[in-house]
N, C-alpha and C positions, 0 to 999 in steps of 0.2 A: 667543703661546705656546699651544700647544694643551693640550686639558684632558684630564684619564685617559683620559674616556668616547673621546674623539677619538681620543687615542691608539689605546684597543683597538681602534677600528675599523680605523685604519691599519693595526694590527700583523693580526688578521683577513684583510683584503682582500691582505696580503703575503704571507701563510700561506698564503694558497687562489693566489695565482697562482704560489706556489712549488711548492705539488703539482702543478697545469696545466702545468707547464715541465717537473717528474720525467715525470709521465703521456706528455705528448708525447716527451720523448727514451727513456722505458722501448720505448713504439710504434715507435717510427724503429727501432730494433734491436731489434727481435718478429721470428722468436723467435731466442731466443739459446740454445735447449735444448730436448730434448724435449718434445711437448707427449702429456699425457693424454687417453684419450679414453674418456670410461667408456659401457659398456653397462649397463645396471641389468637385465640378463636372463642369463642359463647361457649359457657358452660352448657351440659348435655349434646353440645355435637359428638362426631366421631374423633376430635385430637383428645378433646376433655376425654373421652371415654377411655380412649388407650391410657395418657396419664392417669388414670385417676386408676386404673386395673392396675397397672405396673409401680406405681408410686405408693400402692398401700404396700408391698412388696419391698419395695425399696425401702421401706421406712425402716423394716426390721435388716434387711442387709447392710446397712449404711451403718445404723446404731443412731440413726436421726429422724425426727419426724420429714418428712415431706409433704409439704405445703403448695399443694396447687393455686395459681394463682393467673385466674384469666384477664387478659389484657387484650380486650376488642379495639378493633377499628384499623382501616384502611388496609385491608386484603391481608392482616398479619400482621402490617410493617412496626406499628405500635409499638406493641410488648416485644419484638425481634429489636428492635432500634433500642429498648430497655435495658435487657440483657446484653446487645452490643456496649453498653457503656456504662452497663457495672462493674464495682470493683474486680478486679480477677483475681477470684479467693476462695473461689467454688461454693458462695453461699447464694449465687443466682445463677437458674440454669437455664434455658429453654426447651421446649419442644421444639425441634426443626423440621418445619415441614415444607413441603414442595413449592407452593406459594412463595411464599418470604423466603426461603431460600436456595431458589432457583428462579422460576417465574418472573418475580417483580423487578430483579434487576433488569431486565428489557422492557417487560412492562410499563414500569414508572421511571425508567431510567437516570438523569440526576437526582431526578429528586426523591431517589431513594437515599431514607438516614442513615445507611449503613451499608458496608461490603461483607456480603455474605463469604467469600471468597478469603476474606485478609480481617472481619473483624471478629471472628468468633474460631474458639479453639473446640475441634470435634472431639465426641467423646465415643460414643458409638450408634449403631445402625439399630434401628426398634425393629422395624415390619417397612414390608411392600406392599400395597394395595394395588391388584391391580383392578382398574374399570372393565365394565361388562358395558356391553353395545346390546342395549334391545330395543326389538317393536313392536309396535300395537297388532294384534291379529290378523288386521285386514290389509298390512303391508305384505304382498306377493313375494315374500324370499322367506324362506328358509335359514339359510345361511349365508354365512359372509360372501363366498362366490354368488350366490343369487342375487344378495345386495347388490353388490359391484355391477356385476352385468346391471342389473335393472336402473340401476343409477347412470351406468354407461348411455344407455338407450335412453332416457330422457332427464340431459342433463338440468339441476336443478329444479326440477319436480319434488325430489324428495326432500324433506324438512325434520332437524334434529332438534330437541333440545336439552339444555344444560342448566347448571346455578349459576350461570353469570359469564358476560365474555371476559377470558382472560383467565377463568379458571381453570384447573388442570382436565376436567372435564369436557370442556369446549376444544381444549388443546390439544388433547388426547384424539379426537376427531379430524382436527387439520391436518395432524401428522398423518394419520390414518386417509386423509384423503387425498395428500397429494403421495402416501405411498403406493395407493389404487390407481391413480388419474382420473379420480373422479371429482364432481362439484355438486352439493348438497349446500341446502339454505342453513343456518344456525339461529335459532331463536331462543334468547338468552331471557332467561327468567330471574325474579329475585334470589331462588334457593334453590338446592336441587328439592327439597320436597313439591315448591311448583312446579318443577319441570315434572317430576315423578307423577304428578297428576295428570299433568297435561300429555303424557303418554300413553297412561290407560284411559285417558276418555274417549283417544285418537286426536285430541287435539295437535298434537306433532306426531310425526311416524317412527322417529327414534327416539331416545334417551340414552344418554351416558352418566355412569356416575359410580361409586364404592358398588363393588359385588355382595358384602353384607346388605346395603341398602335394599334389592331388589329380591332377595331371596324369597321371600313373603308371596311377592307379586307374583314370582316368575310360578311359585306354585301354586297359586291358585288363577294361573294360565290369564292373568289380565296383562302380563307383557310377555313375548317370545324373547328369548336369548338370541344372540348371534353372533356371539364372540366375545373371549376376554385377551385385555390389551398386556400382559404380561406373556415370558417366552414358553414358564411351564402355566399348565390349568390348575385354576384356583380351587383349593380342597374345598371351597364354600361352594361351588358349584361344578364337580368333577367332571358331568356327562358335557359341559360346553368349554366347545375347541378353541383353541389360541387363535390371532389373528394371525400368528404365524405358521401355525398348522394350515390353515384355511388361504394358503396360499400368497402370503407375505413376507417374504425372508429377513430375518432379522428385526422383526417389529416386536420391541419390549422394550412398553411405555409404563409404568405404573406410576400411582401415587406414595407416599412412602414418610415415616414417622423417623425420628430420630432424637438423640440427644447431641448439643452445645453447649460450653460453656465460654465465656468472654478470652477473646484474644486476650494471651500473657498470663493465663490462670498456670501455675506450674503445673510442672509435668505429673510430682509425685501428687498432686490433689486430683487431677485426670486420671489420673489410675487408678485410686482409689475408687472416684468416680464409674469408671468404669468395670473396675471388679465388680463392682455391687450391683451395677446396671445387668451385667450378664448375668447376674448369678439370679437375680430378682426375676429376671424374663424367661428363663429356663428352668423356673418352679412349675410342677407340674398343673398348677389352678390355674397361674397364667399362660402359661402355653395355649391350654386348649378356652380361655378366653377372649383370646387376641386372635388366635383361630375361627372364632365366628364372628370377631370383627372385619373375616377375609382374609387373614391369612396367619401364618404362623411368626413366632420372633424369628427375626434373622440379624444376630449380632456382627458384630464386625469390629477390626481395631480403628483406633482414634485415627491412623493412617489411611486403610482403605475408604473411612468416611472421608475423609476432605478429598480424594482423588476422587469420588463419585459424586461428590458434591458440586468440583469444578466442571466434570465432564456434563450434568445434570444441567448446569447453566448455560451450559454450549448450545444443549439437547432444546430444550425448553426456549431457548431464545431463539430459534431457527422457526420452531413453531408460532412464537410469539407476530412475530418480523409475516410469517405466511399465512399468519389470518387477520391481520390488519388490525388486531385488540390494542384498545389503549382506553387509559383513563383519565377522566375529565379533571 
């Protein structure tokens, strides 16, 4: 005769393989309805845009609508703290991007709602963006070596700006300046479209920001290139050198898209997820889409994303920590 303690183990171990059995048949019929897909950014920026290109796609891969669904406020954390604590059942997914999850955990540190790290389950990699560094005409370099020297010879003279301290734009810079040993001013704007202005008027001498963003500009010669922060050159603007080329080793920093869905969402609904995801980005409408959003897809599995993800938060929070960014 078995004894209570016995008992509850049995009834336990019965419990748990009765979920295992719902989980697995909930998966086998994924999905059975629209799936969500939140942006934690303003509709018509660049996250909305990629979603919104790769999720008409999705719709018909999946055999489900795709429902974008923006959730503003507080650098991402929002609509990312959202989807960190929905059901996990693949019917809310995020956009994961660099901000919320990498960035803000140093940035806003506890009082971020969630661990990018431990509360969301990767599904795979969308695109790399990486940033282009330019300047206004009348700054005396050329290039990234002319930069640096001239920045060498009179330190903080020169003045950059970005959409905001603590953005990956801004950040992209600190890293980029203490890879040089140089020291430039930062002057932080509400958006990168003010900062984009305020570099072709000459109001600041540099800009950082998406290599899409500047293409326009940079041809009709109201800002100079001088480098993109990725290791290969951006097919958006092929004739400008890497800052690793130009004499940086090892400097590949980008901005970069992806898909998550909630820690605990099964496996076999991540896969599924994921099939569709690859298979969606590698149509040939989308390819050369998301290509003159700055770069191409670059997929990956549910595994190399969270290892790049963790490594990302390492990266991002070194930079964080070396330009003094924080928020109120």
């Amino acid at each position: 005769m078995a004894t209570s303690a016995g008992k509850r183990r049995i009834d336990i171990v019965t419990a748990a393989a009765g979920l295992l059995l719902c989980a697995a048949a909930a998966a086998q019929d994924y999905p059975a309805r629209p799936v969500r897909w939140v942006v934690p950014f303003a509709a018509g920026g660049g996250p909305d845009v990629v979603a919104r290109i790769v999720g008409q796609r999705l719709t018909e891969t999946l055999g489900q609508q795709i429902l974008i669904d923006n959730r503003i406020g507080a650098g991402g954390n929002l609509g990312s703290a959202l989807v960190a604590k929905a059901p996990p059942d693949g019917y809310m997914v995020l956009l994961g991007i660099v901000s919320p999850l990498a960035i803000n955990v140093t940035l806003y540190g506890p009082r971020l709602p969630y661990n990018p790290a431990t509360d969301f389950a990767p599904v795979s990699m969308i695109m790399k963006v990486p940033q282009a560094l330019l300047a206004h005409p009348s700054v005396p370099a050329r290039d990234l070596k002319q930069l640096i020297a001239l920045a060498r010879s009179h330190p903080n003279k020169l003045n950059y700006g970005s959409g905001g301290s603590g953005t990956s734009g801004h950040l992209v810079v600190e890293l980029f300046k203490t890879a040089a040993g140089i020291q430039m001013v930062h002057i932080p704007f509400r958006t990168s479209g003010l900062s984009s202005a305020a570099g072709m008027s000459g109001e600041v001498d540099l800009v950082i920001g998406s290599v899409a963003t500047f293409h326009a500009y940079i041809k009709s010669g109201r800002l100079r290139p001088i480098a993109v922060s990725s290791a290969k050159r951006s097919p958006a603007l092929p004739d400008v050198p890497t800052m690793m080329e130009s004499g940086l080793p090892g400097f590949d920093v980008s901005s970069w898209y992806c898909m998550v869905a909630p820690a605990g969402t099964p496996r076999p609904v991540i896969d599924r997820l994921h099939g569709a995801l690859v298979k969606a980005m590698l149509m040939p409408d989308v390819h050369q889409r998301l290509l003159a959003e700055g770069a191409p897809p670059e997929p990956s599995t549910p595994e190399e994303l969270g290892k790049f993800i963790r490594a990302e938060i390492v990266t991002w929070g070194k930079a964080v920590k070396a330009s003094g960014a924080r928020v109120d």
